[in-house]
C-alpha atoms as an extended CHARMM CRD file, in Angstrom:
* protein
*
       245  EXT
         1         1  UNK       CA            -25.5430000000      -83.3280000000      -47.8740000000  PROA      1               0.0000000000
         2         2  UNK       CA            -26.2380000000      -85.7220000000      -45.4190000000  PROA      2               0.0000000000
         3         3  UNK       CA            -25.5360000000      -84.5300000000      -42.0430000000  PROA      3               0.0000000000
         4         4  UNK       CA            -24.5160000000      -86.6640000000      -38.5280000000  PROA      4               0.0000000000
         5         5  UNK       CA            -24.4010000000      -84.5930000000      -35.5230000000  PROA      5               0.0000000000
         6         6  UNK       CA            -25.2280000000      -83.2820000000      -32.0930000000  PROA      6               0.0000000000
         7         7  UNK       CA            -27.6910000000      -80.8160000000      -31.2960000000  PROA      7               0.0000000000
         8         8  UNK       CA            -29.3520000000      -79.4880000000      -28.5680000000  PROA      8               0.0000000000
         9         9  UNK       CA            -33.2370000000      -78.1280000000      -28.6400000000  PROA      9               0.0000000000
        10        10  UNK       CA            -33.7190000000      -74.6290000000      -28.3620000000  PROA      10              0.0000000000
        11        11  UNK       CA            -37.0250000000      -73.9000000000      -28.8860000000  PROA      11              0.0000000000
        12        12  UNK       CA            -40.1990000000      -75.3610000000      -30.9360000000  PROA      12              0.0000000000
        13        13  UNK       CA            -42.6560000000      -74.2970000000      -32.6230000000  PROA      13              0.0000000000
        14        14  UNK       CA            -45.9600000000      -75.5850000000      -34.7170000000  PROA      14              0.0000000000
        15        15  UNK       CA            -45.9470000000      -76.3810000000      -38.3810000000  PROA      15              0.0000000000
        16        16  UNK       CA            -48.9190000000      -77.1300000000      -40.3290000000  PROA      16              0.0000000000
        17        17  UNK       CA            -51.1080000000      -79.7550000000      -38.6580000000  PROA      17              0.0000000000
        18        18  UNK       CA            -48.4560000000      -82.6700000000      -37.7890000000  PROA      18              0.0000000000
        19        19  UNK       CA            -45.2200000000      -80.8710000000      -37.5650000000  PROA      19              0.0000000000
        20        20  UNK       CA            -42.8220000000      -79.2280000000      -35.8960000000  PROA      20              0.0000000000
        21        21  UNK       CA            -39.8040000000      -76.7240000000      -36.9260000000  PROA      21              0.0000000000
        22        22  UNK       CA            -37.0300000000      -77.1070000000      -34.5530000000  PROA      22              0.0000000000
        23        23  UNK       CA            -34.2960000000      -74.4130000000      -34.0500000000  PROA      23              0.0000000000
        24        24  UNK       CA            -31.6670000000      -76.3780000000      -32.6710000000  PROA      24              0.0000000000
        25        25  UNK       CA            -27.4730000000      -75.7360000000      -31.6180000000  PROA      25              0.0000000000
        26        26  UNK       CA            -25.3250000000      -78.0340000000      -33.6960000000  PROA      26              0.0000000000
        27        27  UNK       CA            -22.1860000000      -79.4030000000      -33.1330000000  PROA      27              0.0000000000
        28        28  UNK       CA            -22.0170000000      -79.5050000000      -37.1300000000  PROA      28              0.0000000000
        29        29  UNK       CA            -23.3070000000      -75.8590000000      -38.0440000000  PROA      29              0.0000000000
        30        30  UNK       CA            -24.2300000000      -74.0130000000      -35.4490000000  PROA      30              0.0000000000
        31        31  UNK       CA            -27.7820000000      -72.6910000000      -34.5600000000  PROA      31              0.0000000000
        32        32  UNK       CA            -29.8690000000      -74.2890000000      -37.5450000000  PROA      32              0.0000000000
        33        33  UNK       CA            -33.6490000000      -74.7130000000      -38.4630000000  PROA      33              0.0000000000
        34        34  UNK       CA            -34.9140000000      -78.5900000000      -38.5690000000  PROA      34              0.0000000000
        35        35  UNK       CA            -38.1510000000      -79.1630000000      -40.1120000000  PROA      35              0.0000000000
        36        36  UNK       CA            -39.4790000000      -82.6620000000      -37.9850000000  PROA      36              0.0000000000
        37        37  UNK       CA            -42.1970000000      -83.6660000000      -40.2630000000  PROA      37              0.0000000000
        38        38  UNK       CA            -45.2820000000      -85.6080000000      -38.2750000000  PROA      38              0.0000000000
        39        39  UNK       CA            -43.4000000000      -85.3510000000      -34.9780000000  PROA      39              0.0000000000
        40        40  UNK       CA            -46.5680000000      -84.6730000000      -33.9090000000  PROA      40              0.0000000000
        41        41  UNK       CA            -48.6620000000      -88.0100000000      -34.3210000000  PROA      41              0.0000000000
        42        42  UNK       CA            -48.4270000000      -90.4070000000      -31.5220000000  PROA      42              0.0000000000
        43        43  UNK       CA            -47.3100000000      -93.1550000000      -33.4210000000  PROA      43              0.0000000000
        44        44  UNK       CA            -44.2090000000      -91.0190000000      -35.5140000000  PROA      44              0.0000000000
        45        45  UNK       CA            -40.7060000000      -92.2460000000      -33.9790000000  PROA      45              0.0000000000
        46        46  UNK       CA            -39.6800000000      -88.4860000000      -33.1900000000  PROA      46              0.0000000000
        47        47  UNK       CA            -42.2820000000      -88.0080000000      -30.6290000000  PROA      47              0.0000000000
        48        48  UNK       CA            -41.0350000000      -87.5760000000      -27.2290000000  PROA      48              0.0000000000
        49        49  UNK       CA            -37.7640000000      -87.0670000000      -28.1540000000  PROA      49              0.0000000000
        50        50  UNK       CA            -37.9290000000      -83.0900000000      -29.7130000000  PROA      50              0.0000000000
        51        51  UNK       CA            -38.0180000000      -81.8140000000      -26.6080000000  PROA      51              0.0000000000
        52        52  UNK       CA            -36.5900000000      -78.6130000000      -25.4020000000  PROA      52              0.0000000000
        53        53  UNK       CA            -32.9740000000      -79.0420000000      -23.6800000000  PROA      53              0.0000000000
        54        54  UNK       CA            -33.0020000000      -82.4240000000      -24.8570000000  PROA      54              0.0000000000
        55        55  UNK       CA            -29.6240000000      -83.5640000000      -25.8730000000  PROA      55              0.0000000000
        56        56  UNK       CA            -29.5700000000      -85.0840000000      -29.3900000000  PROA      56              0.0000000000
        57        57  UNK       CA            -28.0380000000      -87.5620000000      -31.9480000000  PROA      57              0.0000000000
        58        58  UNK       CA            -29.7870000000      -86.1320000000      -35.6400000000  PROA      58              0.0000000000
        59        59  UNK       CA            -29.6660000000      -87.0700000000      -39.0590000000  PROA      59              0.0000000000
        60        60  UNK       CA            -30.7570000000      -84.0930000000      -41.2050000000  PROA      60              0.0000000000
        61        61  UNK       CA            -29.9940000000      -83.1850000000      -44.8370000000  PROA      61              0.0000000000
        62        62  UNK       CA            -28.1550000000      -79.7270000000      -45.1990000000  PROA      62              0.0000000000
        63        63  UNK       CA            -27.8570000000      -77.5260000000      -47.9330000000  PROA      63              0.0000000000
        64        64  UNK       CA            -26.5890000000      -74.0590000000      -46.7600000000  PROA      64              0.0000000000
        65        65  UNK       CA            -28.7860000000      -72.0740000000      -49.0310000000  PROA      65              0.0000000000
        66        66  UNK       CA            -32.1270000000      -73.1630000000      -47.4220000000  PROA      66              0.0000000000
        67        67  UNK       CA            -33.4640000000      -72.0060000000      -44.5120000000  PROA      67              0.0000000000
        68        68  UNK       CA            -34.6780000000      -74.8800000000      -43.1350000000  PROA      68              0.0000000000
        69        69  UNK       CA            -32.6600000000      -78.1510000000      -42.7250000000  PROA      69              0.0000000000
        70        70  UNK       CA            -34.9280000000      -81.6230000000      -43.2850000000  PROA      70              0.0000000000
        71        71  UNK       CA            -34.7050000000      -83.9450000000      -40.0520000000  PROA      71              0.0000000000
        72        72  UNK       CA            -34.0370000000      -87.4200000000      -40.7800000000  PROA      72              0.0000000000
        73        73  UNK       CA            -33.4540000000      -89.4000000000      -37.5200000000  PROA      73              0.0000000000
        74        74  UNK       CA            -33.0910000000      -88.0120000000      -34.0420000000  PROA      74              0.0000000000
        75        75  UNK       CA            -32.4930000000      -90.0730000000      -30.5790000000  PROA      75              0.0000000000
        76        76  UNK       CA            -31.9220000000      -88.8470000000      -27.0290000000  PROA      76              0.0000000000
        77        77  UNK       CA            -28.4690000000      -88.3570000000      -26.3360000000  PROA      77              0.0000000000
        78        78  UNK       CA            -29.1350000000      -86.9890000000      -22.9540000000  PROA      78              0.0000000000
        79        79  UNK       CA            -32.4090000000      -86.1890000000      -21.0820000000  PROA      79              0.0000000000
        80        80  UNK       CA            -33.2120000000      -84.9880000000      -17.8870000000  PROA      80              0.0000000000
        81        81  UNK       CA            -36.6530000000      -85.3630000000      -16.1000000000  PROA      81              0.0000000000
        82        82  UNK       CA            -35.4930000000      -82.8100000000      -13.5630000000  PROA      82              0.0000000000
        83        83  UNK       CA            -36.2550000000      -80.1290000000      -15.3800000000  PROA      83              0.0000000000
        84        84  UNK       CA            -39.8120000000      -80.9380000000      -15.8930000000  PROA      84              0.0000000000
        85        85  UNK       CA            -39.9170000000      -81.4340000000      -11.9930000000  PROA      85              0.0000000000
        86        86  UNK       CA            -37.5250000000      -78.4730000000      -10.4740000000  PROA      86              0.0000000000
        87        87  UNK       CA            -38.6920000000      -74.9830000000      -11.0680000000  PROA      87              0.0000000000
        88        88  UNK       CA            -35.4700000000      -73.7780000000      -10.3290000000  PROA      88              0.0000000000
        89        89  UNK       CA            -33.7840000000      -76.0030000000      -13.1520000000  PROA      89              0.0000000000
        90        90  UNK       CA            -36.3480000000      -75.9200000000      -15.2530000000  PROA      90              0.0000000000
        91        91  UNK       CA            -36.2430000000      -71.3810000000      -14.9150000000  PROA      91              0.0000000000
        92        92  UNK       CA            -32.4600000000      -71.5230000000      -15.2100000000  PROA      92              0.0000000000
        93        93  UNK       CA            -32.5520000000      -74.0710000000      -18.5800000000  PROA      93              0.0000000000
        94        94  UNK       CA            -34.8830000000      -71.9190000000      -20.3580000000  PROA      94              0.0000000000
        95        95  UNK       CA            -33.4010000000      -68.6590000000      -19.5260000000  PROA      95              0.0000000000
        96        96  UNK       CA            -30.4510000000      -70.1140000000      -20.6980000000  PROA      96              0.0000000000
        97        97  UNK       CA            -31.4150000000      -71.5010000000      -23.9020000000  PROA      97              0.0000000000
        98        98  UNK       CA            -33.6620000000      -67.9180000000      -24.9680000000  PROA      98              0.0000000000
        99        99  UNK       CA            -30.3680000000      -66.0740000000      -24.5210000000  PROA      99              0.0000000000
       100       100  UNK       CA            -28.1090000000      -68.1620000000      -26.9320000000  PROA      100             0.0000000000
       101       101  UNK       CA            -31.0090000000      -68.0410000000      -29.7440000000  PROA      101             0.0000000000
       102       102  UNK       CA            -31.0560000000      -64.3790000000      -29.5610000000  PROA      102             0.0000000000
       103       103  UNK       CA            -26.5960000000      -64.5090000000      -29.3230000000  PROA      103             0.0000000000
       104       104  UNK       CA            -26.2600000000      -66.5170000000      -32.2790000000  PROA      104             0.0000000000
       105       105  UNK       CA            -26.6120000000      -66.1280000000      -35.8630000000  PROA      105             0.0000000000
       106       106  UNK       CA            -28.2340000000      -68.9370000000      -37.4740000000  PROA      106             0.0000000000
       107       107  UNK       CA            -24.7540000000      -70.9730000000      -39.3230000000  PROA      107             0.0000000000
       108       108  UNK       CA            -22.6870000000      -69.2210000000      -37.3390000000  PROA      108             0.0000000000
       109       109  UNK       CA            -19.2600000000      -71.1750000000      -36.7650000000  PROA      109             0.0000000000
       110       110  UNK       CA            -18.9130000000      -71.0210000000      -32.8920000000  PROA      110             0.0000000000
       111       111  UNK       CA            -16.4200000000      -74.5670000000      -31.8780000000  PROA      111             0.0000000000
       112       112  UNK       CA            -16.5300000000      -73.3840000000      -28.5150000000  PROA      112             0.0000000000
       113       113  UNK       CA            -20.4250000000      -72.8080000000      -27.7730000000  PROA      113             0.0000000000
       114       114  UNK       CA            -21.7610000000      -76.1390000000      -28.2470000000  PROA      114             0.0000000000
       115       115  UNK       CA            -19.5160000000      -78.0950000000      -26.2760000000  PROA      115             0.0000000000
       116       116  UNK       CA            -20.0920000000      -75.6350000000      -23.1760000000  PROA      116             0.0000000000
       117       117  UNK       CA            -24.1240000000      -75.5070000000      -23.5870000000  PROA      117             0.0000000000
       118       118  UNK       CA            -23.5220000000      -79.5500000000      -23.4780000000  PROA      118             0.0000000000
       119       119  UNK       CA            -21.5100000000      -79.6680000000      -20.6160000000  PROA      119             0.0000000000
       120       120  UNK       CA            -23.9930000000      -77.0880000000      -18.6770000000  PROA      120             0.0000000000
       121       121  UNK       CA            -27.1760000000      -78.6990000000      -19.6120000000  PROA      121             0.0000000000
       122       122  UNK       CA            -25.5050000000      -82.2490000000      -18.4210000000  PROA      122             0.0000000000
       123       123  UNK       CA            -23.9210000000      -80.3530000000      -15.1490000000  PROA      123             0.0000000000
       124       124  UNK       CA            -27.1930000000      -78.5100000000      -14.6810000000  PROA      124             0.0000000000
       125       125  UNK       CA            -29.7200000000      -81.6120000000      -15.0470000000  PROA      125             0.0000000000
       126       126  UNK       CA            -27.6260000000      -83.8850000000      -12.5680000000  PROA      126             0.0000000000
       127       127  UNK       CA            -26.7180000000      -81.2120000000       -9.9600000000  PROA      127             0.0000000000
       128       128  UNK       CA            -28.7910000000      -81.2470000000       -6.4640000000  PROA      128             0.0000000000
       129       129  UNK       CA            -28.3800000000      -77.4820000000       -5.3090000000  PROA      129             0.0000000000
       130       130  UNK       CA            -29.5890000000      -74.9180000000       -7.6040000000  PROA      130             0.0000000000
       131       131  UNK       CA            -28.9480000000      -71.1230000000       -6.7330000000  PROA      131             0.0000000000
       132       132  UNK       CA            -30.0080000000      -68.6440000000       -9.4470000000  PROA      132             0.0000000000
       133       133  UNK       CA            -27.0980000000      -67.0770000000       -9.6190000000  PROA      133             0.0000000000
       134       134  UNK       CA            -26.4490000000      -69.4260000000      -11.9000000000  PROA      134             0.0000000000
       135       135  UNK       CA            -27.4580000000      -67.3880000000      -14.6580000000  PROA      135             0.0000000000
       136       136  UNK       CA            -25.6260000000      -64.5470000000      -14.4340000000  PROA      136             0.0000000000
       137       137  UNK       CA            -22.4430000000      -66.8150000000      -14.5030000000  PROA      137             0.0000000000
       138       138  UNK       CA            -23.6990000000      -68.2930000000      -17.7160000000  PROA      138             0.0000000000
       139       139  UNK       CA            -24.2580000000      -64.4870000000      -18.9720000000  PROA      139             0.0000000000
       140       140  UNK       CA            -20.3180000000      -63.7860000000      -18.2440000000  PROA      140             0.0000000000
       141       141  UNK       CA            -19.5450000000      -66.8880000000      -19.5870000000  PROA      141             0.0000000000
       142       142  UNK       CA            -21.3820000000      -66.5680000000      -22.9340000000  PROA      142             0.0000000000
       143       143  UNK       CA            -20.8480000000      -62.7760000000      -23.5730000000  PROA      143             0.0000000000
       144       144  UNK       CA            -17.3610000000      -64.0770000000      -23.6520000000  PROA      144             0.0000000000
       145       145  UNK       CA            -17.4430000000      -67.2860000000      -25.8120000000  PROA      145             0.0000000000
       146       146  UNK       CA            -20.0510000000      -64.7500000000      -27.9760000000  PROA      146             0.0000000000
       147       147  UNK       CA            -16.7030000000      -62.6890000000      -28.5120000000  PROA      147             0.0000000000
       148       148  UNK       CA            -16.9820000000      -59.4620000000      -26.2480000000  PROA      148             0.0000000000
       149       149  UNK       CA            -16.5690000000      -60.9800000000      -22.8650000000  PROA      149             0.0000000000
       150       150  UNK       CA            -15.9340000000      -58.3980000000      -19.8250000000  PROA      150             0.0000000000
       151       151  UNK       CA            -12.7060000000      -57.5070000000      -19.2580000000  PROA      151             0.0000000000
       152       152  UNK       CA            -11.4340000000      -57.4390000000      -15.4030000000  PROA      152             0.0000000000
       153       153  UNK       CA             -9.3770000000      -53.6560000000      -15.2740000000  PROA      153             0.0000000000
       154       154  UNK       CA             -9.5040000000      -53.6110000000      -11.2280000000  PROA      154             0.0000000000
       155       155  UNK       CA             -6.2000000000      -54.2340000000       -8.8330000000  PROA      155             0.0000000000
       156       156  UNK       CA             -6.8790000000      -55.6240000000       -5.7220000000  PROA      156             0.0000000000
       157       157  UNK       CA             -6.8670000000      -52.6080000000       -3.4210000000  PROA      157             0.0000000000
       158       158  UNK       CA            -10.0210000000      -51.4380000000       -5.5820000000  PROA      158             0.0000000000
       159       159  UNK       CA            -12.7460000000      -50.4170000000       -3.1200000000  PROA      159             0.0000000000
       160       160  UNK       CA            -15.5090000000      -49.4190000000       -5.6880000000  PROA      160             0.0000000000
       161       161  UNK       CA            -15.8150000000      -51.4450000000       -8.6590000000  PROA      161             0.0000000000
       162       162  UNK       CA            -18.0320000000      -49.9510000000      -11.7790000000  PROA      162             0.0000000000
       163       163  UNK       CA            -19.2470000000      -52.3370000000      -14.5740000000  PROA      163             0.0000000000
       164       164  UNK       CA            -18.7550000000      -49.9640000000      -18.2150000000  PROA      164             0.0000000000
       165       165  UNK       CA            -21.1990000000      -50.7530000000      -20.3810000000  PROA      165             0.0000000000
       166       166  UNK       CA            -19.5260000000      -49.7610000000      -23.4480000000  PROA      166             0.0000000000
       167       167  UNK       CA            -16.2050000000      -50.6450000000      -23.4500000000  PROA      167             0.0000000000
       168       168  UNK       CA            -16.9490000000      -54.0620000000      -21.3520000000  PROA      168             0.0000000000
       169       169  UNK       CA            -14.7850000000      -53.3420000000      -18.4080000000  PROA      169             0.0000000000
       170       170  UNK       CA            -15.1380000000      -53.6250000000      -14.6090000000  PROA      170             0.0000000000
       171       171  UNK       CA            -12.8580000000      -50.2650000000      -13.2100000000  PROA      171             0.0000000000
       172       172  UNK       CA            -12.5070000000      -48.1990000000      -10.3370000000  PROA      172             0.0000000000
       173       173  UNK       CA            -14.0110000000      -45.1350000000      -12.3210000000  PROA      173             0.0000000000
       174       174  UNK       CA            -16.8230000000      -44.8860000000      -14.7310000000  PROA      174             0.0000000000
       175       175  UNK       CA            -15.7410000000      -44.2840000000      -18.0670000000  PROA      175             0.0000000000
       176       176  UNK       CA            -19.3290000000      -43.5040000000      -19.7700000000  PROA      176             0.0000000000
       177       177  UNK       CA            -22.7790000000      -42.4510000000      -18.3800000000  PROA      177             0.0000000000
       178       178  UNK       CA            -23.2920000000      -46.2510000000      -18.6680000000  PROA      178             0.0000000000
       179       179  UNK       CA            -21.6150000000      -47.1030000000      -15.9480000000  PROA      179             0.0000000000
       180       180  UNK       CA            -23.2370000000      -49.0140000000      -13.1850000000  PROA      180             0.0000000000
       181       181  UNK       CA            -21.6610000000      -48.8900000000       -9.2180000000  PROA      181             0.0000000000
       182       182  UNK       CA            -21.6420000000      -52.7320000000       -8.1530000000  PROA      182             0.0000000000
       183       183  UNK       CA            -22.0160000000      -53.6820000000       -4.9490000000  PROA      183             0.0000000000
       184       184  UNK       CA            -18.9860000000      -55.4250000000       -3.0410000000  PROA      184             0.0000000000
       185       185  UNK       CA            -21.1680000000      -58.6810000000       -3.8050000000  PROA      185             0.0000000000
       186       186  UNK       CA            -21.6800000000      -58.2450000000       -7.3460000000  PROA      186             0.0000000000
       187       187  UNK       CA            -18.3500000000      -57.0530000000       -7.7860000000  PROA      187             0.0000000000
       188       188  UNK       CA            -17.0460000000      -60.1850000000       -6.0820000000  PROA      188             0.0000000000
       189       189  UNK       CA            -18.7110000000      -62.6700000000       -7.6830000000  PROA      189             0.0000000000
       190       190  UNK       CA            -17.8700000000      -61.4540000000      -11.1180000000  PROA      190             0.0000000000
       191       191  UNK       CA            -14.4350000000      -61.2570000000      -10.9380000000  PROA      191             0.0000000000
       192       192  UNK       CA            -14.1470000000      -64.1710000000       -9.6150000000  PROA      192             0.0000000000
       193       193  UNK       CA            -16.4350000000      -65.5080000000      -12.6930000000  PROA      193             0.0000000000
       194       194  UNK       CA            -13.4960000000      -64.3830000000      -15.0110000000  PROA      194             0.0000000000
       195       195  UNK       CA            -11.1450000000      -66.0580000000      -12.9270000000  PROA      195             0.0000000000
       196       196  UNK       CA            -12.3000000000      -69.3140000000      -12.5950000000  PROA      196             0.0000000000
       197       197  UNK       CA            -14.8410000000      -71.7840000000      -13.3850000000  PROA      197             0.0000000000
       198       198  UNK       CA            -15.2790000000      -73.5270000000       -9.6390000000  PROA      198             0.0000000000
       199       199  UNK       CA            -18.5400000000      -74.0330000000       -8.1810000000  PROA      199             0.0000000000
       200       200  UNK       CA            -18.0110000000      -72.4480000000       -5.4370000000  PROA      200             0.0000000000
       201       201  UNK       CA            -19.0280000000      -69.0380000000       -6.9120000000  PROA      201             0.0000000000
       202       202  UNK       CA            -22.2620000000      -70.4590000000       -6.1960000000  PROA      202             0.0000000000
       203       203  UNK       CA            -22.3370000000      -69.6670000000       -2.4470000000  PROA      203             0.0000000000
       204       204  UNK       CA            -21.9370000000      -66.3040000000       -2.6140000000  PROA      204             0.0000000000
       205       205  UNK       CA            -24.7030000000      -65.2280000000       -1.3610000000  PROA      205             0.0000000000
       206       206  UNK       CA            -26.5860000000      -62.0260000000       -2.5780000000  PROA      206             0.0000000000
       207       207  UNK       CA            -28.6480000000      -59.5880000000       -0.7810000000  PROA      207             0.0000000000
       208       208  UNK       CA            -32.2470000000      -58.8750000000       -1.5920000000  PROA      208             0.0000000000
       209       209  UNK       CA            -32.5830000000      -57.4260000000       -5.0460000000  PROA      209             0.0000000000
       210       210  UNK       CA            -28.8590000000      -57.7900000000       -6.3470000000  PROA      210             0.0000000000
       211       211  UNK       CA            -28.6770000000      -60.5470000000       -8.3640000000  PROA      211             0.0000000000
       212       212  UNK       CA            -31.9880000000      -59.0870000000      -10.2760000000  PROA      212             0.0000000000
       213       213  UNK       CA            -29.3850000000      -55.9250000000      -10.5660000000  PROA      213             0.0000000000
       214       214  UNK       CA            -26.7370000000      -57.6990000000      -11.8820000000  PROA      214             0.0000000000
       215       215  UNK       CA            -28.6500000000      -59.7160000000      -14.4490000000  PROA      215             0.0000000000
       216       216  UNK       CA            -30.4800000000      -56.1280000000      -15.6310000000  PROA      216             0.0000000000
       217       217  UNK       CA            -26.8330000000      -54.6650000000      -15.9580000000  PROA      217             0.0000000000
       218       218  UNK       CA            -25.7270000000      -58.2030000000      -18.3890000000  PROA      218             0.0000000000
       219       219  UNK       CA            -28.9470000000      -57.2220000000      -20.0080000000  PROA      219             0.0000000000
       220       220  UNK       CA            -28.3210000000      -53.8960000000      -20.6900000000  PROA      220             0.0000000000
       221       221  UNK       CA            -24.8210000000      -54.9180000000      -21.7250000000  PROA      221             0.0000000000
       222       222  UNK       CA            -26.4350000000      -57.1240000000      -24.5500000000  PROA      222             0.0000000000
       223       223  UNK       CA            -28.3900000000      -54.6230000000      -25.7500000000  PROA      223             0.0000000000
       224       224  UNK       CA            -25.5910000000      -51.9450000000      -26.4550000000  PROA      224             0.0000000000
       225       225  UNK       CA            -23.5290000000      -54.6880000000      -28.2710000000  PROA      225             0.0000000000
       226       226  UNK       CA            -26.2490000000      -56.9600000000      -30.3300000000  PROA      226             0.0000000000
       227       227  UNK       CA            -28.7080000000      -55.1880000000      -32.7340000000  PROA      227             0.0000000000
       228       228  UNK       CA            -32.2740000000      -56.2390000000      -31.8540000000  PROA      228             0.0000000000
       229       229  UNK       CA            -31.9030000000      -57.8160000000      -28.6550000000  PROA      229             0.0000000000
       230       230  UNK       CA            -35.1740000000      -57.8850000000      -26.9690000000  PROA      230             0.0000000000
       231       231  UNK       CA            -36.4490000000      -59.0510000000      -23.3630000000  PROA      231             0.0000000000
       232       232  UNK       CA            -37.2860000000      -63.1310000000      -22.6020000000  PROA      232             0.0000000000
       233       233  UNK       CA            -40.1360000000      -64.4290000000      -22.7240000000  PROA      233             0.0000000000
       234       234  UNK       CA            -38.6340000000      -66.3390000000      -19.6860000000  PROA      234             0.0000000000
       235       235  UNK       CA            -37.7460000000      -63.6910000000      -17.3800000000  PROA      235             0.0000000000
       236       236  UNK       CA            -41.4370000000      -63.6850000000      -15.6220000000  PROA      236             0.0000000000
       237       237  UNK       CA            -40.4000000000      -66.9320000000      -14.4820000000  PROA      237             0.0000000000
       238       238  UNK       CA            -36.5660000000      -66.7270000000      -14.0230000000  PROA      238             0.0000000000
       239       239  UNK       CA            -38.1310000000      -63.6510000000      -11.7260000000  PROA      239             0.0000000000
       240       240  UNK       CA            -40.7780000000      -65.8450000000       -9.7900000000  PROA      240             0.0000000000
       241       241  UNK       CA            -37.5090000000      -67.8410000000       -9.0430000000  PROA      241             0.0000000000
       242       242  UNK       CA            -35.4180000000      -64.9750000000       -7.3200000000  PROA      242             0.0000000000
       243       243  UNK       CA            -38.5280000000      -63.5710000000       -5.4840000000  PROA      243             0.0000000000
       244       244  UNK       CA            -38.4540000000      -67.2570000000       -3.8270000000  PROA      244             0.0000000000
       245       245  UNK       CA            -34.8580000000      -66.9200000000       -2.5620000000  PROA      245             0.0000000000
């Protein structure tokens, strides 16, 4: 079947001399495989366009029983230079785009995860301050669009705030020996990531060391609820990035 959609570049990687196999988020069918035959030769019309975080219009044929989807046509339906020129982007992008490959299944229906990777990687490439907080908004944000988003079980007069690991609740009291204490910072800033979606959660400004916390705690939350998650490859850089702050 002949397939028009959106898609956005997750990752690359070599095939035989010329090519390139592309896993990619669809608006169509989710996280596919796209074989890009001769991407690789200067003169071949997909070169400089399968790049990753690139924003795409494709062409590919489909057939749900193969692994590996045939790309047609592809052309830049949004690109942004600033991540090949902004560490902090660029750290925050990839980061980003390693943790939905390892959240999704490939063909997995998702209607809501496309359109919100879109609107990030659009939001991302044309904003001017960068904190790396960032990313542990987009790890609330996905763990719930994934389907077991944290669940806010603290009243206002709460003074101590735990993050359960296993149940996915922020509480006064630890209900597991995987409970982790957040600070009033952490605690702060994600509640008020479950409450809203302003900007603004972006100044709240973090001591030394507690974002790296919080994003270890998401991490560890992963792990408990998705077989086989593993480490990025990215976090060496993501952690270059808070070391700067």
């Amino acid at each position: 079947m002949i397939t028009t959609s959106k898609a956005i570049v997750l990752r690359c990687i070599d095939y035989q001399e010329s090519s390139r196999i592309i896993t990619a988020l669809s608006a169509e069918h989710g996280k596919i495989a796209l074989l890009a035959k001769g991407v690789k030769k200067p003169k071949n019309k997909l070169a400089g366009v399968i790049e990753i975080g690139n924003i795409l219009d494709v062409v590919y044929y489909y057939k749900p029983s193969r692994g590996v989807q045939t790309l047609s046509e592809a052309s830049i339906s949004y690109q942004s230079l600033s991540f090949r020129s902004d560490f902090k982007k660029a750290s925050i992008l990839f980061a980003t785009l390693e943790l939905i490959t390892q959240l999704v299944h490939e063909d997995e229906e998702n209607p809501e995860l496309y359109p919100f990777l879109e609107k990030f990687i659009i939001w991302l490439g044309n904003e001017v301050n960068i904190s790396p907080s960032i990313f542990a908004y987009v790890q609330i944000r996905l763990a719930s669009l994934i389907g077991f988003g944290l669940v806010n079980g603290c009243s206002e007069e709460s003074e101590t705030v735990f993050l359960n690991i296993s149940s996915g609740t922020l509480n006064d009291q630890p209900d597991s020996e995987l409970s982790y204490k957040l600070s009033p910072t952490q605690a702060g800033f994600v509640i008020q990531a479950l409450q809203s979606r302003q900007k603004g959660i972006f100044d709240i400004e973090f001591t030394s060391g507690e974002l790296k916390q919080l994003i270890h705690h998401f991490d560890v939350y992963f792990k408990y609820h998705i077989e086989g998650y593993k480490e990025r490859r990215s976090d060496a850089i993501f952690e270059q990035l808070m070391q700067e702050q």
